[in-house]
C-alpha positions in Angstrom: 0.0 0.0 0.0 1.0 3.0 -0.8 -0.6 6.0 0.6 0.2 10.1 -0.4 -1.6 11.3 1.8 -4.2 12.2 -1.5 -4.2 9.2 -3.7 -3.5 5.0 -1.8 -2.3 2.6 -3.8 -2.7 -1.0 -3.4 -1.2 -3.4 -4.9 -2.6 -7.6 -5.3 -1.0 -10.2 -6.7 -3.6 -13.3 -7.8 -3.1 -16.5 -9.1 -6.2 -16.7 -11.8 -9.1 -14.8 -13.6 -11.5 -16.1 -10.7 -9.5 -14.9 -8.1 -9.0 -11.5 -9.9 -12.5 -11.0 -10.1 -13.7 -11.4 -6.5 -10.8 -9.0 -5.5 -12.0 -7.1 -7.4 -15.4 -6.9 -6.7 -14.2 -6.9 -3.0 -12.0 -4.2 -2.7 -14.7 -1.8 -5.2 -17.6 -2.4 -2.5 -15.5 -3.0 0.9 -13.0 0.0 0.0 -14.4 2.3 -2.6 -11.9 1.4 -5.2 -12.2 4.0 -8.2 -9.9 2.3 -10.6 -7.8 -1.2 -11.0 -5.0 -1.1 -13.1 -4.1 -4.8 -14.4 -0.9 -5.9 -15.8 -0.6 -6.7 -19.6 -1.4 -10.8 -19.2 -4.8 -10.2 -18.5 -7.0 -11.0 -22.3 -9.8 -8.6 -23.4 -11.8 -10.9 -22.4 -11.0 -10.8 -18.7 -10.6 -7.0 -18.6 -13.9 -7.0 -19.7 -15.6 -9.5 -17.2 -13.6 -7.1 -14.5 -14.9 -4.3 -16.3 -18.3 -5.9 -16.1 -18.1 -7.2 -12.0 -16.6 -3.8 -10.7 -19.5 -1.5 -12.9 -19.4 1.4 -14.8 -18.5 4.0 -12.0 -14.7 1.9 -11.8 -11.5 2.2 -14.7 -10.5 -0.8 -15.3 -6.9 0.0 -17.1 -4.1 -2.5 -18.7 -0.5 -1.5 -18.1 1.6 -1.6 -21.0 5.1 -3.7 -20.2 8.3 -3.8 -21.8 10.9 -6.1 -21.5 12.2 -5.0 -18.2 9.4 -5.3 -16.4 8.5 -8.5 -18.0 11.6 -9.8 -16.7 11.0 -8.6 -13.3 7.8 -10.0 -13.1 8.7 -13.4 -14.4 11.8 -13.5 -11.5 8.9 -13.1 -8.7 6.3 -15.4 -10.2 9.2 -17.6 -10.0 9.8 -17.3 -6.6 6.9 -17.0 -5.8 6.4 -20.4 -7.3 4.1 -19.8 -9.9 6.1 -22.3 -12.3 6.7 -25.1 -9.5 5.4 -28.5 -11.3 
């Protein structure tokens, strides 16, 4: 979480499209989430059933990533055993 004092973000890692949704749809009517910002994995397809599930007073935005980031985000999926067989 980070919080300026105007603006908090908060930031959730999930594991699947199911699991994206209900935090979703928790955090919009539990914390009066305005927007979600969703990282570049996520199909139009899922952004729009997010889109659908938070309702038309929340953003829903996809980041756009390059290869830095992707590499960063591959090294904690990773760890955080995201590829474990």
């Amino acid at each position: 979480m980070i919080d300026t004092g105007r603006y908090k973000l908060s930031v959730v890692v999930v594991k699947n499209q199911r699991e994206t949704v209900e935090v979703c749809r928790k955090l919009v009517r539990d914390k009066g989430v305005h927007a979600v910002l969703l990282c570049p994995g996520f199909t139009h397809r899922d952004v729009a059933e997010i889109a659908e599930t938070v309702g038309e007073n929340v953003d829903v935005f996809v980041t756009k990533g390059d290869n830095s980031s992707h590499n960063i985000s591959i090294k904690t999926m990773k760890r955080e055993g995201w590829f474990s067989k």
